[in-house]
C-alpha positions as CSV (number, residue, x, y, z in Angstrom):
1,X,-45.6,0.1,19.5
2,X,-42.9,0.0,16.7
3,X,-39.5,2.1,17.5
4,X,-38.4,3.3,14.6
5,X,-34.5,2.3,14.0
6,X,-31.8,4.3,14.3
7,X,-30.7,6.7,12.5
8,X,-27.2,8.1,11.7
9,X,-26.2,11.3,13.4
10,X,-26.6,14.4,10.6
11,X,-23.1,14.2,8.4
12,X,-22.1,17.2,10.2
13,X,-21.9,15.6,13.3
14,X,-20.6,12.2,12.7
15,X,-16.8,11.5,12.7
16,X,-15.1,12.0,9.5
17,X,-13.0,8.5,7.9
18,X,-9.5,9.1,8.1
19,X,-8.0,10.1,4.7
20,X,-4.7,8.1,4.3
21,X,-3.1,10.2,1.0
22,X,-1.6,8.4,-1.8
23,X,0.7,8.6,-4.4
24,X,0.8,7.4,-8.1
25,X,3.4,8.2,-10.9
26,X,4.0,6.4,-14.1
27,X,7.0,6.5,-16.6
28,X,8.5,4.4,-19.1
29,X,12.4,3.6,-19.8
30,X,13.8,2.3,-22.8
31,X,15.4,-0.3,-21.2
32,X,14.5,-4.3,-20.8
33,X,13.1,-6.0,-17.9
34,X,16.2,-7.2,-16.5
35,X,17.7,-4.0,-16.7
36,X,14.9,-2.1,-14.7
37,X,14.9,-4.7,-12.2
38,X,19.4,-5.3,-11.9
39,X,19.3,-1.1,-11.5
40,X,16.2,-1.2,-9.0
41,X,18.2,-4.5,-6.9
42,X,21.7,-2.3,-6.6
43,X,22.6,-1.4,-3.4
44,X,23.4,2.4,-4.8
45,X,19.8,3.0,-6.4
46,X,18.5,5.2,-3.8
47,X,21.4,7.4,-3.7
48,X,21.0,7.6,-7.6
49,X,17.2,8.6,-7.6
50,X,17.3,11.1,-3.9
51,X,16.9,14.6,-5.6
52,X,19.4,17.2,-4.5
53,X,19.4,19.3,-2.2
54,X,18.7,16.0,-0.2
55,X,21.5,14.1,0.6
56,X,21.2,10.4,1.7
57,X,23.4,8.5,4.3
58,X,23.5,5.2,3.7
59,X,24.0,3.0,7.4
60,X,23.6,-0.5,6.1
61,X,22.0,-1.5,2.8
62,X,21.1,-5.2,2.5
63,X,21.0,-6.9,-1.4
64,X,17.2,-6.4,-2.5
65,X,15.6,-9.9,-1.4
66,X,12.5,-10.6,0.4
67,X,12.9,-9.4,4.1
68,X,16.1,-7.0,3.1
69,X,16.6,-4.1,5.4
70,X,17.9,-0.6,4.3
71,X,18.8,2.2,7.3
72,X,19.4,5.2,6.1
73,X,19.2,9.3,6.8
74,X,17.7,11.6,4.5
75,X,19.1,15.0,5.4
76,X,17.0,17.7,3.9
77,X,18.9,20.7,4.7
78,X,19.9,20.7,8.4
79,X,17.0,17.7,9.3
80,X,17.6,14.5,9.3
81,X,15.1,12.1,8.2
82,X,15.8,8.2,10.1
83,X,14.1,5.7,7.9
84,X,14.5,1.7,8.1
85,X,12.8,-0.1,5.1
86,X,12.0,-3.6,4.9
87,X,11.4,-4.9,1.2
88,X,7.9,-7.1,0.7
89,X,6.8,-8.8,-2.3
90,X,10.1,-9.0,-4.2
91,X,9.7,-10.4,-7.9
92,X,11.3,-9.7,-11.2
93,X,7.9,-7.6,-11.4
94,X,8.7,-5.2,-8.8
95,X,8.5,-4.9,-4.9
96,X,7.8,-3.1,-2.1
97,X,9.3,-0.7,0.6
98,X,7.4,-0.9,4.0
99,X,8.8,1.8,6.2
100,X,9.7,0.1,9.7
101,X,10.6,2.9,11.0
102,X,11.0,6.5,10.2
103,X,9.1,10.3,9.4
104,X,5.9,8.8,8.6
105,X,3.2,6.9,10.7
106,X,3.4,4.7,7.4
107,X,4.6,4.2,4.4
108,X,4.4,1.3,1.6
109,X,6.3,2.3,-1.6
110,X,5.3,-0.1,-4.4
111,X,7.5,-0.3,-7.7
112,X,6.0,-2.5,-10.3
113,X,7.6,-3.3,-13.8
114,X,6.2,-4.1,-17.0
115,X,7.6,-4.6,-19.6
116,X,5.8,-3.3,-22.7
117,X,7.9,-4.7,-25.1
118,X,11.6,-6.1,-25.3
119,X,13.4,-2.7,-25.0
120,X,10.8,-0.6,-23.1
121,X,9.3,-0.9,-19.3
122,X,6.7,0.7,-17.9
123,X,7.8,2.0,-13.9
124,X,4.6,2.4,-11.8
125,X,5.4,3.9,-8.6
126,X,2.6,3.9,-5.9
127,X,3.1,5.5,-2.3
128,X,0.2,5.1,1.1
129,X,1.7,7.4,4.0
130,X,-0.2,8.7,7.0
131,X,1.0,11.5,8.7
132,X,2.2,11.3,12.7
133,X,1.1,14.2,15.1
134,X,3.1,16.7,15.9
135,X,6.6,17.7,14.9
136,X,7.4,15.0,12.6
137,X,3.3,15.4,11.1
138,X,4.2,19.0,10.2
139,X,7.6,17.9,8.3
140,X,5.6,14.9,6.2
141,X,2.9,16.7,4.9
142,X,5.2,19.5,3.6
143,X,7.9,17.3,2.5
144,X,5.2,14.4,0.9
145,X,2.9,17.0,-0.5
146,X,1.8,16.4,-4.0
147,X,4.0,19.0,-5.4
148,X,6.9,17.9,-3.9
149,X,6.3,14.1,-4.7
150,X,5.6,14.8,-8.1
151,X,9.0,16.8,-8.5
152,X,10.7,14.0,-6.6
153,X,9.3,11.3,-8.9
154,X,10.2,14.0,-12.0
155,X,13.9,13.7,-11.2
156,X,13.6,9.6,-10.4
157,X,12.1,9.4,-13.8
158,X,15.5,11.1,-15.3
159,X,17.6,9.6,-13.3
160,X,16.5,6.2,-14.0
161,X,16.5,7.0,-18.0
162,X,19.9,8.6,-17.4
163,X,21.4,5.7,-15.4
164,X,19.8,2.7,-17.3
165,X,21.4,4.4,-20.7
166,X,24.8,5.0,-19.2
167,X,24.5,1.2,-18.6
168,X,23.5,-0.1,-21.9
């Protein structure tokens, strides 16, 4: 007698892969590649491109290097948002902020630079956050919603125009 194999329970009964959102938002900067990457390694860059309302508090920010750490408190309005980043993949091409601990269950915040020509770089920003349960779950997925990210990432883009021209 053959047994028939297996068969997969009906789609409406089998468990769902988790979706981990993402982020993506593109921009360019008349500005050189050193420039992107001297205003992206300054200790004061994230208090430049944090949007108001939100005010940052800076506890220890460490030169941008392979392996830096920055600690830090995002208050939005009365909450405060603990975060410790640790920065992967540093190169004059860009790096990476792995969240160590903070808001999210994860978070890996990729910068990459290219330079499109000798006075203009492109900024590609890409962000992969899951959500914890709970409390802090509720506060990610209304702070990182898609909205909100893309209005954060609106006012990095001007910032970063606005600060790499007051430079040059």
């Amino acid at each position: 007698m053959i047994t028939p194999a297996p068969q997969p329970p009906p789609a409406h009964l089998s468990h769902p892969r988790r979706h981990m959102p993402t982020f993506d938002y593109s921009f360019t900067v008349p500005a050189s590649l050193a420039a992107v990457q001297a205003f992206h390694g300054d200790t004061s860059a994230l208090k430049r491109l944090t949007p108001p309302p939100t005010i940052v508090q800076l506890h220890s920010i460490e030169p941008l290097a392979e392996g830096s750490v920055s600690k830090f408190t995002l208050w939005v309005g009365p909450l405060p948002l603990r975060w410790t980043a640790v920065h992967r993949n540093v190169s004059p091409h860009g790096f990476t902020d792995v969240q160590a601990s903070g808001p999210a269950a994860r978070w890996e915040h990729t910068h990459t630079f290219t330079p499109l020509d000798s006075t203009t770089t492109r900024i590609d920003e890409h962000i992969e956050f899951e959500h914890k349960p709970g409390f802090w779950g509720v506060v990610t997925r209304l702070l990182f919603s898609q909205p909100n990210l893309t209005l954060m990432f609106f006012y990095r883009k001007l910032a970063t125009r606005y600060y790499l021209r007051k430079q040059a």
